[in-house]
C-alpha positions, -999 to +999 in steps of 0.1 A: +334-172-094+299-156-114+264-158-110+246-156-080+222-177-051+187-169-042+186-166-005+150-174+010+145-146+041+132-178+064+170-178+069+170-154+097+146-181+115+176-206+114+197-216+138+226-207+118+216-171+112+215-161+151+247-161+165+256-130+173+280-110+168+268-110+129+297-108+105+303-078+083+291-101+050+263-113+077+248-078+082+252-070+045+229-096+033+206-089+063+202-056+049+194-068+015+167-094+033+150-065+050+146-039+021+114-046+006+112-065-027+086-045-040+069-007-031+049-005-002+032+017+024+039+022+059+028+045+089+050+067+106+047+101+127+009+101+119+014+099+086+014+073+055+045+068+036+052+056+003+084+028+005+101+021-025+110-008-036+148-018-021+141+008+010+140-001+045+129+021+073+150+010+106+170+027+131+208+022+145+195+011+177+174-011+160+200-025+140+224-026+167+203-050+186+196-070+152+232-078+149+247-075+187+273-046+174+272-015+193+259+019+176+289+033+170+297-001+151+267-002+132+266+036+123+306+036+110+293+000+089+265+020+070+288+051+061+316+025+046+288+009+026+273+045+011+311+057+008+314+026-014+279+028-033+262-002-018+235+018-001+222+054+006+212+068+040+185+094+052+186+095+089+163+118+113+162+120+151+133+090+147+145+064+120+169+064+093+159+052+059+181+028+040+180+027+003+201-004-013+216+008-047+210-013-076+186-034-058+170-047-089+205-068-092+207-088-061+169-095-070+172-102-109+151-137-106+124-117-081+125-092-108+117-108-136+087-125-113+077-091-105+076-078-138+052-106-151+032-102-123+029-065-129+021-073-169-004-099-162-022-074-136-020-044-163-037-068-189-062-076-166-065-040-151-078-035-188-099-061-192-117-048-161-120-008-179-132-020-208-154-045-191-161-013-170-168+009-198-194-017-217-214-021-182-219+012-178-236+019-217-251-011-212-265+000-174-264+035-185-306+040-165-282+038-136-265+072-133-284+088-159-294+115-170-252+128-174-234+094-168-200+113-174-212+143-148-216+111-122-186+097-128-167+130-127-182+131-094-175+098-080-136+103-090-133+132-063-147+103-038-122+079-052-094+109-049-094+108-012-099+076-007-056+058+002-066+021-005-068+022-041-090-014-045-122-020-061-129+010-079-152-007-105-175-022-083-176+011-060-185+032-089-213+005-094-223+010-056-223+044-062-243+047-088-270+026-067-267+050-035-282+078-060-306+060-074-315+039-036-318+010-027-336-013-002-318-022+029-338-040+056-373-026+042-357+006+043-356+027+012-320+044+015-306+071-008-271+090-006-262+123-025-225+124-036-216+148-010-231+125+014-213+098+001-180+120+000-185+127+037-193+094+042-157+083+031-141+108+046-152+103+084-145+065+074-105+077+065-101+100+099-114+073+120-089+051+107-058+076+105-070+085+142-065+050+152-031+039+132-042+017+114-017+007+089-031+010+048-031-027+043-058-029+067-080-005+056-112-020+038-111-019+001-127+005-016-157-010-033-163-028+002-164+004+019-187+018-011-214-015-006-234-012+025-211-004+052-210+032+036-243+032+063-222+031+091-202+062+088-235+084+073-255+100+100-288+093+104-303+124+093-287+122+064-308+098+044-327+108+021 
């Protein structure tokens, strides 16, 4: 028998899905339901991680409890399926990582999705540069007198910045905070170093509390007047 089903992960959500103990085919397409369908971000141990795309970050107990098998079950079930390159495995006292091989072929209609998702976003990613590019001659009084110093500048702001969103508009805010602006009948002006700092308190307030990179505001958001509330007072200008 060729070719292939699509599976829709609301599956797990039936009726049919949770009687446990899962099957061995069971717990091999539960795997490939879990593994993310594209690359993604996620926090762990104080740190944010890049996962790839087809990797899923879990644990035996996890697992175990996921399919109703004991560990020993579920730890001897992974080894058969990387002795048989189906999956890797990268396990540490915390979590172990699971990386399905070949993902791309279990996900060939997702795939092909993804990849004109990813083409239509390139083409309008530059669209927005060149549209970027014209504004900037064109509101070149903005960061002037050394437009290309600024935006030299702005890019070690952008740098340290993890939520890479926004970035045109930002610059745009930027550019404003040096030149000031009005808030509230209040004249308010930011240096870039201010601005840098600005960002950065923003970034350690947020690792401090967890908070998972989806969540974090984007970056032109951060850049438009809630850059106030992580700038000290005495640091207006």
């Amino acid at each position: 028998m060729n070719g292939w089903i699509k599976v829709h992960r609301e599956i797990v959500n039936h009726w049919v899905w949770k009687d446990k103990p899962f099957t061995r085919g069971q717990a091999w397409l539960d795997l490939l339901m879990m593994a993310n369908h594209t690359t993604g971000t996620d926090y762990r141990n104080g740190h944010i991680i890049t996962v790839e795309r087809g990797q899923r970050i879990t644990s035996i107990l996890k697992l175990s409890d996921r399919w109703g098998w004991s560990r020993k079950k579920v730890s001897g079930f992974l080894n058969r399926l990387e002795a048989d390159g189906m999956l890797e495995q990268k396990r540490t006292t915390q979590d172990t990582t699971l990386t399905i091989v070949n993902y791309g072929l279990y996900q060939s209609g997702e795939q092909r999705k993804e990849q004109q998702k990813n083409s239509a976003g390139t083409t309008k990613e530059q669209r927005r540069n060149t549209n970027k590019k014209e504004k900037n001659i064109k509101n070149k009084n903005i960061c002037s007198p050394e437009p290309d110093e600024r935006e030299s500048d702005f890019e070690k702001i952008y740098a340290i910045y993890p939520k890479k969103r926004g970035r045109t508009k930002a610059f745009d805010n930027y550019c404003i905070w040096l030149k000031g602006k009005t808030i509230n009948g209040k004249r308010r002006k930011l240096t870039n170093r201010k601005m840098y700092i600005a960002v950065r308190n923003y970034v350690k307030q947020e690792e401090r509390a967890g908070t998972e990179l989806q969540f974090y505001k984007n970056f032109d958001t951060l850049m438009g007047k809630q850059l106030l509330d992580y700038v000290e007072e005495e640091q207006y200008e």
